[in-house]
N, C-alpha and C positions, 0 to 999 in steps of 0.2 A: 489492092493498092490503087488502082483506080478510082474504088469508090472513095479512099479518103480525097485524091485529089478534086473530085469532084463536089464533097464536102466541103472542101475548104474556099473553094469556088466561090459559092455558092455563100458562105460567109461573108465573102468578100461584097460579095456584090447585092447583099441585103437581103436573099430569100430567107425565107422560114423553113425552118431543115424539117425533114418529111417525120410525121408523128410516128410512133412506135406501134408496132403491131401488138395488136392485141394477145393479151397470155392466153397462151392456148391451156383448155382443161388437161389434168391429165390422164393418161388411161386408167380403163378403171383395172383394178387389181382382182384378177380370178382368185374366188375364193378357194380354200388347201382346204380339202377333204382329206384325213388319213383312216384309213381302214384299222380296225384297233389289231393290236399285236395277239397272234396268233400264242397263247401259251403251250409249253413242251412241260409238264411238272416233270416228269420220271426224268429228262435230259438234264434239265436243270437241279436237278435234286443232286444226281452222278457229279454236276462240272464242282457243285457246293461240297461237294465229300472231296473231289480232286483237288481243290482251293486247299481245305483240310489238312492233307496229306501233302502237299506240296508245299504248304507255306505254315509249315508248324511254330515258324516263330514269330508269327505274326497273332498268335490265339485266340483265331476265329472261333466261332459260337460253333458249339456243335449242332451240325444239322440233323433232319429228320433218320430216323434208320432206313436203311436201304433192304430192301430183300436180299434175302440169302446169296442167291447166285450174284447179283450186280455188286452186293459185298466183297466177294470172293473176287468177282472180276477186277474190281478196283483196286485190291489190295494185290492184284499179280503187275501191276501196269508197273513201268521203272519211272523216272521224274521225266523224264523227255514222254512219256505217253500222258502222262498226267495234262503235262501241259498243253500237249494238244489237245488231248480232253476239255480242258478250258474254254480252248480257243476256238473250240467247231461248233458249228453252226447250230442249235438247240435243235430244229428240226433234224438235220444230218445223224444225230447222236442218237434220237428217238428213234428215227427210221431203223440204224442199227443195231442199238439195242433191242427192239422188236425180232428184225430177224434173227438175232441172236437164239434169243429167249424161247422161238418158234422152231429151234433147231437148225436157223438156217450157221453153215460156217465158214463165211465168209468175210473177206478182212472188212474192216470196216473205214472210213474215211481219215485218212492220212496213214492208212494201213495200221488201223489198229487190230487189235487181236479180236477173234470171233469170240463174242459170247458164249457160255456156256450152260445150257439149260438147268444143268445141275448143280447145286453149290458145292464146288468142289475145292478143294482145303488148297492154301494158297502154295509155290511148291517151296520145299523147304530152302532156307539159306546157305549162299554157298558158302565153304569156310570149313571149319573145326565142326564136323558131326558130333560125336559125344551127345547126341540128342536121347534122350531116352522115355523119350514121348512125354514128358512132366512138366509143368509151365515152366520159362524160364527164368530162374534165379535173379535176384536183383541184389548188384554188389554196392556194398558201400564205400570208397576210397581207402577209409581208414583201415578197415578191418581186412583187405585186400593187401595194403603195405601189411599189414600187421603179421599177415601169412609170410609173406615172403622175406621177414624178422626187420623190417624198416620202421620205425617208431621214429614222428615229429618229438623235436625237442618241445615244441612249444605247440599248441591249437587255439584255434576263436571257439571252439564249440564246449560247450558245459564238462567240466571234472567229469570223470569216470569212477 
């Protein structure tokens, strides 16, 4: 505030107002080195199958095949493991997986389950057993009603 009155001043009474300081250069800007990114394949291979499995209606590409045992691993994991799966750090996952694989059995980061060296068959589903070890059956709608004596009047699908 002062310095305006004193510009104004100084107006007044005819001086020549003080010239502008010169631009100062600006710093110079340190140049960004980045170190290149560390690749995880076998991590990232698992999070791409968990992607798969978790987001079936999205129909992603299928990725590469997995080994036996990390197969079997990823098909026991429920959608909450999946996703952490996703979400963990590529290194985190390799590390575990590794110990896994090496027999170690210990949980793994956000407690996932221990790998298991062996590929072992994923455990069966809960529900109606009736399993009799044979792949399982694929029903049709129609011919499901059709068992149970319910017949559409009408269908979109071709004469029979």
């Amino acid at each position: 505030m002062l310095a305006r009155i004193r510009a104004s001043w100084r107006r007044l009474l005819g001086a020549k107002p003080a010239p502008a300081p010169p631009a100062r250069e600006p710093w110079p800007m340190p140049e960004v080195v980045r170190a290149p990114r560390q690749s995880w394949p076998v991590a990232e291979l698992v999070q791409q199958h968990a992607r798969v499995l978790l987001y079936r209606h999205e129909r992603l590409p299928d990725p590469l095949p997995l080994p036996a045992p990390l197969q079997a691993w990823v098909g026991r994991l429920d959608a909450t493991q999946l996703g952490l799966v996703i979400g963990c750090e590529a290194y985190r996952l390799h590390r575990h997986l590794a110990n896994g694989l090496e027999g170690g059995g210990a949980l793994g980061p956000f407690r996932l389950p221990p790998v298991l060296p062996g590929a072992a068959a994923p455990p069966p589903a809960s529900g109606g057993g009736g399993g009799k070890g044979g792949p399982p059956r694929s029903v049709d709608l129609a011919e499901a009603l059709a068992e149970l004596g319910l017949t559409p009047a009408y269908t979109y699908g071709p004469r029979r």
